[in-house]
N, C-alpha and C positions, 0 to 999 in steps of 0.2 A: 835267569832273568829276574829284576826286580821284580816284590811282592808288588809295590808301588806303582809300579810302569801297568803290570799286569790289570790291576784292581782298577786306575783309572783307566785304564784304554779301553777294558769292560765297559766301565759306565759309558766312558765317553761310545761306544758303540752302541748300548743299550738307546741310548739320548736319541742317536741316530734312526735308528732299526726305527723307533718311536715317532721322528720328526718323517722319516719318507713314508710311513703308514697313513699319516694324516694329511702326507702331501696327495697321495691316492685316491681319500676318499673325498680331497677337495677339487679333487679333478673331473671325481662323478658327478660333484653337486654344487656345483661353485657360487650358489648363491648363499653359504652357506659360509661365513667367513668364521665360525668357530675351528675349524678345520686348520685354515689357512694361520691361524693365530698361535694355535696348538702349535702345528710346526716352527713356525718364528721360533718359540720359547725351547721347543725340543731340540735345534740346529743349536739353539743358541747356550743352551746347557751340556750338550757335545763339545761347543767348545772351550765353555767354560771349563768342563774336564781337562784338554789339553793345557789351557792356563795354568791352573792348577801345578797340575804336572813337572809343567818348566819352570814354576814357583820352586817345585822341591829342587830343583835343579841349578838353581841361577845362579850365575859364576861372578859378580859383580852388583853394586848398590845401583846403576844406574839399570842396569837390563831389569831387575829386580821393580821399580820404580817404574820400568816402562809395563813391563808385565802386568801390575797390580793397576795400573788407569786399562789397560785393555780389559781386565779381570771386572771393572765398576761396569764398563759397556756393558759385554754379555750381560752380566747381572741384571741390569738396567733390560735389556731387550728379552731375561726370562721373565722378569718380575711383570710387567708395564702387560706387554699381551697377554701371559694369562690371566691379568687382571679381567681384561676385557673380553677377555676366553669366557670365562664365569658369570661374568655378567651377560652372556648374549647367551652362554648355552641355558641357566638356570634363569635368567629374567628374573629375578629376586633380587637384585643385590642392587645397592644405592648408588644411584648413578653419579651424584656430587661428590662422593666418596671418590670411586673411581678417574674422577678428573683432580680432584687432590693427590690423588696418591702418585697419577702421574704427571701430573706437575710437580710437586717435592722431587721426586727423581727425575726429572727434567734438571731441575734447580741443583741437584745432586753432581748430574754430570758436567754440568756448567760448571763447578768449584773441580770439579776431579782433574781435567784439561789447566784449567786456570790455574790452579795451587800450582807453586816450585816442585811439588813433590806428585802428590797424588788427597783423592778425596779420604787416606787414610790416615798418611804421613807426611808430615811436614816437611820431613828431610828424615832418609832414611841410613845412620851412622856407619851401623856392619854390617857383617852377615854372621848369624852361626851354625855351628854345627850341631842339628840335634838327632837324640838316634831312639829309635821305634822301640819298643818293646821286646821285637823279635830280633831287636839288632841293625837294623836300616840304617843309614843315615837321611839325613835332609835339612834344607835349606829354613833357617826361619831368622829374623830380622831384632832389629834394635833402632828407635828411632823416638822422633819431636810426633804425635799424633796431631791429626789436625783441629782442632775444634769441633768443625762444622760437620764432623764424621756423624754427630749428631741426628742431622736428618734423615740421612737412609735409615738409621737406629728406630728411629721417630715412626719413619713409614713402614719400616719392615711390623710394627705391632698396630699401624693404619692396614695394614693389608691382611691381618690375621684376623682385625676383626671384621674386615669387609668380607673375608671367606666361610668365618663361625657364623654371621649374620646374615648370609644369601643361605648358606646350608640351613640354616634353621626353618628360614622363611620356605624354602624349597619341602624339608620335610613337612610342612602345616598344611603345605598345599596334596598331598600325598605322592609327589616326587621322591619319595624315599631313595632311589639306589641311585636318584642322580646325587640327593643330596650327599649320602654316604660316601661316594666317591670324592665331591671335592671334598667332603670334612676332612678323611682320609689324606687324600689326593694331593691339593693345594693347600689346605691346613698343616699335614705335617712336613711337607717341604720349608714353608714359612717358619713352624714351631722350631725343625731341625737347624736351617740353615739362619735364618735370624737371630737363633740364638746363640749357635757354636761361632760365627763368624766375630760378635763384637769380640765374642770371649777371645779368640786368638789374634783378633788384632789389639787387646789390651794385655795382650801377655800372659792372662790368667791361664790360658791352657797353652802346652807346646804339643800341638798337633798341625796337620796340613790344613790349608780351607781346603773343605769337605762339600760347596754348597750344588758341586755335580753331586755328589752322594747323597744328599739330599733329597734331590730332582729324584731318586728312584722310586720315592713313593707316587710322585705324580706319574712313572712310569707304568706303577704296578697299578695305580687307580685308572689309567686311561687305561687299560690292559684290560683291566676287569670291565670297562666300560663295553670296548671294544667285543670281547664274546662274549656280555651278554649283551649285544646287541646283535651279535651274531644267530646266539639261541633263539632268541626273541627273533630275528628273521628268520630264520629255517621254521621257528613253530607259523607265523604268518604265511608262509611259504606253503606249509602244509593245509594250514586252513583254507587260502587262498585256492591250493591245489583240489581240494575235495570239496569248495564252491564252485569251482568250476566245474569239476564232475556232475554235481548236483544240479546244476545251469545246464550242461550238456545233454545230460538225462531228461530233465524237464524239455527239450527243446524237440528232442529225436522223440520222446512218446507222447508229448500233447498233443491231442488231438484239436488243437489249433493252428491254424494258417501262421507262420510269424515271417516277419519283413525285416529287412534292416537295409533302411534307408540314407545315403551319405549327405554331407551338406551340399551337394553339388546335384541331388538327386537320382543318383546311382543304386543299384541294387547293390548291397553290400552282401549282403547274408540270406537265405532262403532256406527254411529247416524241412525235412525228410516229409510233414503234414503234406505242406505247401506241394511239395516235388511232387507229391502222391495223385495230391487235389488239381493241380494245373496240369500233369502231361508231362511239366521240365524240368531237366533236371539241374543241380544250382551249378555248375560250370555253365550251363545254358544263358543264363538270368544273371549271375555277379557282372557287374560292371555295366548291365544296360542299364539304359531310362526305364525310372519305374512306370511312367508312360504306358511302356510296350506290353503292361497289364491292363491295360483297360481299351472302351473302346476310341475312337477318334474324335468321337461326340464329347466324351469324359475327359481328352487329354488336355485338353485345355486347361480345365479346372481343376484337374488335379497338378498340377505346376504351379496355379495360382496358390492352391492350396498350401503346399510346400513352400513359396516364396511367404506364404505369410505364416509358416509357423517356424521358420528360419530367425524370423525378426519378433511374434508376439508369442511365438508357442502353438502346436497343432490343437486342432477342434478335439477335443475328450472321446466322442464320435462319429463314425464317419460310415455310409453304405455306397461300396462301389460294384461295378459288375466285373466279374475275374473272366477272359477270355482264357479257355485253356486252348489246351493243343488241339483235342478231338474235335473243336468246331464247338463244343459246346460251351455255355457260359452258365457261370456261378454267383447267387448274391450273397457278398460277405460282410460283414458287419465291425467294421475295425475298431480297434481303440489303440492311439497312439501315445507315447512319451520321447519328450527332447533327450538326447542324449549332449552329455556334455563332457568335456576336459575335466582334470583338475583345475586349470587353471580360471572356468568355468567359461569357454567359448563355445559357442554350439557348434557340435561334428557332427549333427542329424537326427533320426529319427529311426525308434523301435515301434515295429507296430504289429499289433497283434489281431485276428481277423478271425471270427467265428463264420462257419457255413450256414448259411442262415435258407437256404433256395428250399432244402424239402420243408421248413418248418414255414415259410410262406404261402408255399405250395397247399399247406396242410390249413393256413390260416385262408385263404381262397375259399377250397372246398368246405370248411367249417361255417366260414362265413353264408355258402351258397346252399349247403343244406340248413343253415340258422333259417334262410328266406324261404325254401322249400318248408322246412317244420310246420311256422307260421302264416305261409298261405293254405296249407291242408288243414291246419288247426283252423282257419278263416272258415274252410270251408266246412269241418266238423260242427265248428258250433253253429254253420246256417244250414246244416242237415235237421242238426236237433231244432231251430226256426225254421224247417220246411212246412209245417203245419200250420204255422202263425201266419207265413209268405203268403202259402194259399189263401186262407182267409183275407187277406190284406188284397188281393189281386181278384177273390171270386165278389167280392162287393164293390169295387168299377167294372167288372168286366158284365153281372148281370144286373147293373144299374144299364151300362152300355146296352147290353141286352134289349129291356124293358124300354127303354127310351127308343129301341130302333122298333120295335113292333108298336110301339102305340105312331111310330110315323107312319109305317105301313097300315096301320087302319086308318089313321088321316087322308092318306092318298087315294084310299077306296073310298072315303065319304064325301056327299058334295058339302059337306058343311067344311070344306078345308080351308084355314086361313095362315096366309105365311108367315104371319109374328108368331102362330102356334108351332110353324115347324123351323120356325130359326132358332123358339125356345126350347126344342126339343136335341137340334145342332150341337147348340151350344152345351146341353148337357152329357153329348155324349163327348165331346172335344174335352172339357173337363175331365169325364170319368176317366176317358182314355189317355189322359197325361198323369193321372195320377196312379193308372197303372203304368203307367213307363217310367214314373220318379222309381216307384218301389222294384223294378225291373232292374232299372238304372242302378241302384243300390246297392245291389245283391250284388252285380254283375261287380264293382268294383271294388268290393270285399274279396271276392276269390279271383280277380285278374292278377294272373304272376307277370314281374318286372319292377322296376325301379320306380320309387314312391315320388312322385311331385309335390314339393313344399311350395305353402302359397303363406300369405298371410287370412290365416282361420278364425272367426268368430267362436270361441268356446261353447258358447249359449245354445246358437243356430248346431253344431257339432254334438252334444248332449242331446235337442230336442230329435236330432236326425234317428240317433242311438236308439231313443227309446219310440219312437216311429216302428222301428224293423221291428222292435221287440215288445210292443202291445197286445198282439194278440199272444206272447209266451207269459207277459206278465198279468193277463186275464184270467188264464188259463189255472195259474199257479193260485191265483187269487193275493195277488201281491200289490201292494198301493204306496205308491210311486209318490213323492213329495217334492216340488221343486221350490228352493229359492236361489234363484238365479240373481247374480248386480247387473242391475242397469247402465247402461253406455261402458258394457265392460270394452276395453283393447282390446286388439288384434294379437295373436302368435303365430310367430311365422313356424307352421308345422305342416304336416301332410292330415288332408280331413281325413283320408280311412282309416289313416293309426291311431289318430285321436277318438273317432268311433270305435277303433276295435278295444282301446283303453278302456272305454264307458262302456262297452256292453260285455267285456271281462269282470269291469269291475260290479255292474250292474247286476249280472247273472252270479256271479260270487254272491251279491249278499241277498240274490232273491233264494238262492240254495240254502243260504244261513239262517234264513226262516223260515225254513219250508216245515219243518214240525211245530210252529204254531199255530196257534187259533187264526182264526179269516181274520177278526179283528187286528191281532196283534203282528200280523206279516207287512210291515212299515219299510221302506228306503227312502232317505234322505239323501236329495242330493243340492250341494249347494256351491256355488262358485261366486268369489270375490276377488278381490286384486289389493296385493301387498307394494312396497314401496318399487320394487324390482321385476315383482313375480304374480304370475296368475296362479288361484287355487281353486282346484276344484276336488271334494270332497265327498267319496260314498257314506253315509253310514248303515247300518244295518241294526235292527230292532234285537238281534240273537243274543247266541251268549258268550261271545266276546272271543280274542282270541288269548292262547294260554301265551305266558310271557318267554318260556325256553323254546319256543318254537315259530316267536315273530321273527325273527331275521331269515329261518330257513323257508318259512311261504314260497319268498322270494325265489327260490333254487330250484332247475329244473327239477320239475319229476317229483317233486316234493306234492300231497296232498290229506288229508286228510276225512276226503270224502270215498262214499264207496264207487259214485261214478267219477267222471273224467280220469287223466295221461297226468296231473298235477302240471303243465305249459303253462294256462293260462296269467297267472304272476309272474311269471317268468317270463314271459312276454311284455309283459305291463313295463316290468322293469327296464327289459333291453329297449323298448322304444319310447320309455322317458329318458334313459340316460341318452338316446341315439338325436332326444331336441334339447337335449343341455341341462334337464331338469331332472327332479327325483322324487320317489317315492316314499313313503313308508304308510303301517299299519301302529293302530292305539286303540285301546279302549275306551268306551265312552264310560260317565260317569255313571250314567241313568242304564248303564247293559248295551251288550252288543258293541262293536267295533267299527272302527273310522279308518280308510283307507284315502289318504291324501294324495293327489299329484299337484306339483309344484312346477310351473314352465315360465321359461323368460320373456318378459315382455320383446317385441321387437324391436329394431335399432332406433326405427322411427319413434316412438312413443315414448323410450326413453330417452332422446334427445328431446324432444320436445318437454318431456318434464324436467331437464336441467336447464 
């Protein structure tokens, strides 16, 4: 068989193998018209091959003449798509260019049909006989050239530099092996075939057109395109594959609840936690209403919930109650995300759900011995006021006393007169409410249950404080200093937390000067009102407190004295922070320390100031 026949039916297959590769992968992805373009020029340089062929073949000037305008087509149909091949695969390459260049060969093929001859020859004389190197014979011509052969000349070196100029632009951008391919690719097809072909249509060389031999380098560049784009998928492939192991792993050992939710509101997904923590198992649960997790009172809302994170996106978090199987139920604490397409439509919702029931559980009981602490601390520190109490209660009771026996000697004298014993009455009806204030007092410092907020006078709250605590601070020999503001506002607080505030902070700073002189055991206390806020202010005459250890006062259990459990700040703090207001400790400048509480006016008062 011919060397000849052989060598192009190769290419021309090559061309092929090449054009149905690309027809494949535009099959998979057809919005993808690089694909589709690619083929055109690969069909079309297959047949360009056979042209060729029957070029070296042709038995006559006219078959010869008809062969060489089908020969401009194909040209035209490899040249024109890959133009646009390059330009959509790399996006670098000048768009106005590419509509010149196919337009000129537009304009090209318009003279090739038109001319008597063809877009190469005017009229084409003989034929002759020329023979290969190794002995071949074959077909090559003699003729008028056209003029106008000019322009495909013209474009074939507009197209070389539309392919050096997208590859340049492609490698700046660090597209490197795209760009390498076309330089290669489309570059030396154009170099090859652009140039070898004026040459033997001006005679300079006697060889075949060669411009299917050509096309192989575009062969061998989409070739190379093709497995490494293969490699490059099989490594994504792996990566891919060992993220999802790694996804999978996370899912089976987290020790969180996770959900996957459809846009239709279906359980999608259910991981091994979930299965553990509800009772079911996920063939159970795929495909129902995620509904069927919660109670009937919830299902409502959670639908609504889902319709609106369908359309604006789920709430960041969410607490719902988990019915499991065993009858019991669980509170979990979710956090959810949209899941989406590529294409980016929402397909629903991942949602992730910590057990939150025993650490509630644990916030309950923390919370309800916080209030047990603090009603037995209420009542430690009116243990240590037991002595004061008495005293406070044995002066109305033998006032009461004294006032009932001097009635009974009235009643035995005839000197009896009833303004004497209504004023006698009335002194013991006094005494006796004033031991029932100080009864009354006591009694609602150590009553356990839930505090009643009213709106509180600070002033009247303070004077009650150191009421209880007169005979402790007589005892101590401690001298109490008030400057209280006039026509202070109301806070809306509870009066016994705001007394147990003053007489913590009270009995704190009468401890802080319990080692000095009678004269020098001073507490100030003073209360005024800022734009917002009420302040009411201990100070203490001692020696101040050290600066690494003011923030930890505040911390249970924290003390620095040799008596007390170190609660009493500790308390101070939880039941300022618990009326919206806050705490701290400073030094004063003149010695000893300043212990501020800071409370909000109530709503009334500052509406009324705006």
């Amino acid at each position: 068989m011919s060397i000849l026949t052989i060598a192009w039916s190769m290419c021309s297959a090559a061309s092929l193998v090449l054009g149905l590769m690309q027809v494949f992968l535009w099959f998979n992805e057809r919005r993808s018209l690089v694909y589709l373009l690619t083929a055109l020029a690969s069909f079309s340089a297959a047949a360009s091959a056979m042209l060729e062929l029957s070029l070296m073949h042709a038995e006559s000037t006219a078959a010869y003449v008809e062969l060489v305008r089908w020969q401009n087509l194909v040209v035209f149909l490899i040249l024109v798509p890959l133009v646009w091949a390059v330009y959509l695969h790399l996006g670098t390459g000048r768009r106005w260019l590419a509509w010149l260049i196919t337009g000129l060969w537009s304009i090209s093929l318009v003279i090739n049909f038109a001319s008597p001859g063809s877009l190469v020859y005017l009229e084409v004389r003989e034929l002759e006989k020329l023979i290969t190197f190794w002995g071949e014979t074959f077909v090559g011509v003699s003729g008028v050239r056209n003029p106008w052969v000019i322009v495909p000349d013209i474009t074939s070196f507009l197209i070389l530099f539309f392919f050096v100029d997208a590859a340049i632009r492609s490698w700046r951008q660090g597209r490197r092996r795209h760009a390498l391919a076309v330089g290669i690719g489309a570059g030396g097809f154009i170099l090859i075939g652009g140039i070898h072909a004026p040459l033997v249509d001006a005679g300079i060389i006697a060889t075949p057109y060669m411009v299917s031999f050509a096309f192989l380098t575009m062969v061998l560049a989409m070739s190379y395109e093709l497995v490494a784009a293969a490699v490059q998928a099989s490594r994504y492939a792996r990566e891919i594959e060992a993220g999802h192991r790694r996804w999978q792993t996370f899912l089976n050992k987290v020790p969180l609840a996770v959900i996957g939710i459809t846009r239709t509101g279906l359980i999608s997904y259910v991981n091994p936690f979930f299965e553990r923590l509800s009772g079911y198992r996920s063939r159970e649960l795929v495909g129902q209403p995620a509904t069927r997790l919660v109670s009937e009172a919830d299902a409502a809302e959670l639908e609504n919930r889902l319709r609106v994170a369908a359309e604006t996106g789920p709430r960041p978090h969410s607490q719902w109650t988990l019915l499991c199987r065993p009858g019991e139920r669980r509170q979990l604490l979710f956090s959810s995300v949209r899941q989406e397409s590529p294409e980016g439509t929402y397909e629903g919702l991942l949602t992730i759900g910590e057990d939150i029931t025993d650490r509630l559980r644990a916030e309950r009981e923390l919370s309800a011995t916080r209030r047990e602490m603090e009603r037995l601390m209420r009542a430690n520190m009116l243990g240590e006021l037991a002595s004061a109490l008495a005293h406070e209660l044995n002066q109305p009771l033998a006032a009461i006393l004294s006032n009932a026996q001097a009635a009974q000697r009235l009643l035995g004298s005839e000197a009896l007169q009833p303004q004497d014993l209504a004023e006698i009455l009335e002194d013991i009806v006094r005494d006796d409410r004033r031991a029932s204030n100080v009864i009354a007092r006591m009694r609602s410092m150590v009553r356990k249950g839930e505090v009643r907020r009213e709106p509180v006078d600070l002033n009247t709250a303070v004077r009650a404080a150191l009421d209880l605590m007169h005979s402790e601070l007589d005892t101590q020999d401690v001298r109490v200093v008030l400057s209280l503001a006039d026509d202070l506002p109301l806070v809306f607080a509870s009066q016994v937390d705001i007394q147990q505030v003053v007489m913590n902070l009270v009995m704190n700073a009468a401890r802080a000067v319990k080692g000095l002189s009678e004269d020098e055991r001073l507490v100030a206390i003073e209360t005024l009102r800022t734009d917002r806020h009420i302040r009411l202010s201990v100070e203490d005459s001692g020696t101040g407190v050290q600066k690494e250890i003011a923030d930890s006062m505040f911390e249970p259990f924290f003390t620095t004295k040799s008596v007390g459990i170190g609660m009493g700040l500790a308390i101070c703090r939880r039941l300022v922070d618990a009326h919206g207001g806050r705490i701290w400790v400073e030094n004063r400048d003149t010695g000893g320390a300043r212990f501020t509480v800071e409370l909000p006016l109530t709503e009334a008062v500052q509406t009324s100031d705006d």
